[in-house]
C-alpha positions, 0 to 999 in steps of 0.5 A: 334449058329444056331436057331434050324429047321426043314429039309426044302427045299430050292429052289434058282432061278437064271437066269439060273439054279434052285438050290435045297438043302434038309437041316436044321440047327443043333448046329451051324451047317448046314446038307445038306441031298441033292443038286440038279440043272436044267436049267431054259428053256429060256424065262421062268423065268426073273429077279424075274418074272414068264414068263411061269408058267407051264414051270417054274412049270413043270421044278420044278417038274421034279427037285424033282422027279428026286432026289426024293425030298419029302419034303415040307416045301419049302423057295424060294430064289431070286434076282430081281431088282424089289426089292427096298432096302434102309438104313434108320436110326430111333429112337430105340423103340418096335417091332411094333413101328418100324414097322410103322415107316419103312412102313411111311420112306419107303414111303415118299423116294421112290414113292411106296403105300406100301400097293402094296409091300411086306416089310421086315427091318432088324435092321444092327446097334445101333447108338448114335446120339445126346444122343438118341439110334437110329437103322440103319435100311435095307428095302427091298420092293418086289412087292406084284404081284411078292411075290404072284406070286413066292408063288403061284407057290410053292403051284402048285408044290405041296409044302408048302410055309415056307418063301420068302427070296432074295440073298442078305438076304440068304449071308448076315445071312450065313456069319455074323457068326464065319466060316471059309472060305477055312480053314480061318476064316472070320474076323468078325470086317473087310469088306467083299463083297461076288460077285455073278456072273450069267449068266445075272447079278452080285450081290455085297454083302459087310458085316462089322462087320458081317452085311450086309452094302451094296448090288448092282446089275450089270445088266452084266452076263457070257451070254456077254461072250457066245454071244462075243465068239459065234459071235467070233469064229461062234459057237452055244451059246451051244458051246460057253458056254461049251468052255468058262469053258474048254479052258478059262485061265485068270491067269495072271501067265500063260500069256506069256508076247508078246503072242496072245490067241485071245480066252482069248482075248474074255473073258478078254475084257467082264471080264475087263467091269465086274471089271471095274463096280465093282470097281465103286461099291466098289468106291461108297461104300468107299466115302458114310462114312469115314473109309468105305474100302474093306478088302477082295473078295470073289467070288461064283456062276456058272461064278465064275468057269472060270479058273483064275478069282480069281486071274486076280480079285486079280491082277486088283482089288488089293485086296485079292480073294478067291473063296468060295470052303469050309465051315467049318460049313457045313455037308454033307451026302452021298447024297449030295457029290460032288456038288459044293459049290459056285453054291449053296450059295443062297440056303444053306443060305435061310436054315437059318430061323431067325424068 
């Protein structure tokens, strides 16, 4: 059961486009009054950092008064690799306790002054080690020039910050709940990774148990593929980008055994260096504990929609893959019709306050 809250708004910045949802969670279910997007103009805004703030600001703007978007109480949603995350394991005690201790572990892994980061811990599991309760802890550390920096720009757009919160965080609270994906339950008791591909990146999210376990970020994004194609076939990024969602097929079922399409041919050798740096993950998250394997894929974000991705992934990973298209626990007013799910996944879960 979802915590009940106010109607908010949620702004996810990605690498390419600014996703907006209007929503609030309501007896175990989320309400999406609006869903809106833009494009991030280029050189404006890079991994986690603001490049040119009142291009960012005035492109933000824009966004709200074209679908009149009224309200202010905004969460902002990113993904940077400038955020430092770690597991840690400690005793179990209070709140504050814990606290210090993090803030003290934190420090002595990682050559960082605290004090210059911004730091948020989540308690994933409770062990027993030794006869002593102990929690395993993630830690995630933003730079204090990044967070004031994404809150300051919230303020100038004239919204009022309720909360930062990063891709990693938004996916893991939306599924470590009972939902059903597509009309399939996720099963809560087996492994997850949720894969998130950009336009310059690709974020793996594995849950078990409902939690989030592991969280890596591939610095390979769709912008390959536009460059390979432009450079291929000596056509703008523009265009490349437009035919790499029209003409792509990357359905083993539809390839004819001794036929050349030297356009897929383009998009399956990037597609190829996507999978084969994610099957590196999944093989490094499987050897750090016995018993570690991965029960299922899903696939979101806007690179996700080339057609057959799904199962060229599910016939080269050999696991089974599903793109996220449905929620059961999403309600959608009229305003909101028609948007597409998986391109706003961040943003549906920084809706989900915890606090």
């Amino acid at each position: 059961m979802f915590i009940l809250s106010r109607t908010l708004l949620c702004l996810d910045l990605g690498s390419q486009n600014i996703h907006a949802v209007v929503g609030k969670c309501y007896k175990g279910s989320i309400e999406i009054k609006k869903a809106a997007e833009t494009v991030i103009p280029q050189n404006t805004y890079l991994d986690g950092r603001i490049e040119d703030f009142e291009e960012l600001r005035y492109s933000i703007n824009q966004l709200l008064n074209v679908n009149k978007i009224r309200i202010k109480n905004t969460v902002l949603v990113i993904q940077s690799t400038s955020i430092i995350t770690r597991d840690i394991i400690l005793p179990a005690t209070d709140r504050q306790n814990l606290t210090n201790m993090v803030k003290y572990e934190i420090e002595q892994f990682l050559p960082i002054i605290t004090t210059e980061y911004v730091i948020e811990y989540a308690i994933v599991d409770e062990l027993q080690e030794e006869g002593l309760k102990k929690y395993k802890i993630h830690v995630a550390a933003m730079p204090k020039s990044m967070a004031d920096s994404l809150l300051n720009l919230v303020r100038e757009c004239g919204l009022k910050p309720f909360a930062l919160d990063t891709h990693f965080n938004a996916v893991s609270k939306l599924f470590s709940r009972e939902i059903s994906i597509n009309g399939e339950r996720l099963e809560q008791g087996k492994t997850a990774a949720f894969i998130d591909f950009g336009h310059n990146s690709i974020a793996i999210h594995i849950l078990t148990k409902g939690k989030l376990a592991f969280s890596r970020i591939i610095n390979l994004g769709a912008n390959l593929i536009d460059k390979e194609i432009a450079s291929s076939f000596h056509i703008t990024l523009e265009e490349a980008e437009t035919r790499k969602f029209q003409n792509s097929n990357l359905d083993p079922n539809d390839m004819v055994e001794g036929s050349f399409d030297s356009f897929n041919s383009v998009i399956r050798s990037q597609v190829d260096i996507w999978l084969s740096e994610i099957q590196k993950v999944f093989q490094y998250y499987i050897s750090r504990d016995r018993g570690n394997q991965i029960d299922g894929i899903y696939i979101l974000g806007g690179s996700s929609r080339l057609k057959g991705l799904q199962k060229y992934m599910e016939q080269s990973l050999n696991t089974k893959t599903n793109a996220i298209d449905q929620l059961d626990i999403i309600r959608e007013s009229k305003k909101a019709k028609d948007f597409s799910l998986r391109e706003y996944i961040n943003a549906i879960g920084g809706l989900i306050r915890n606090e």
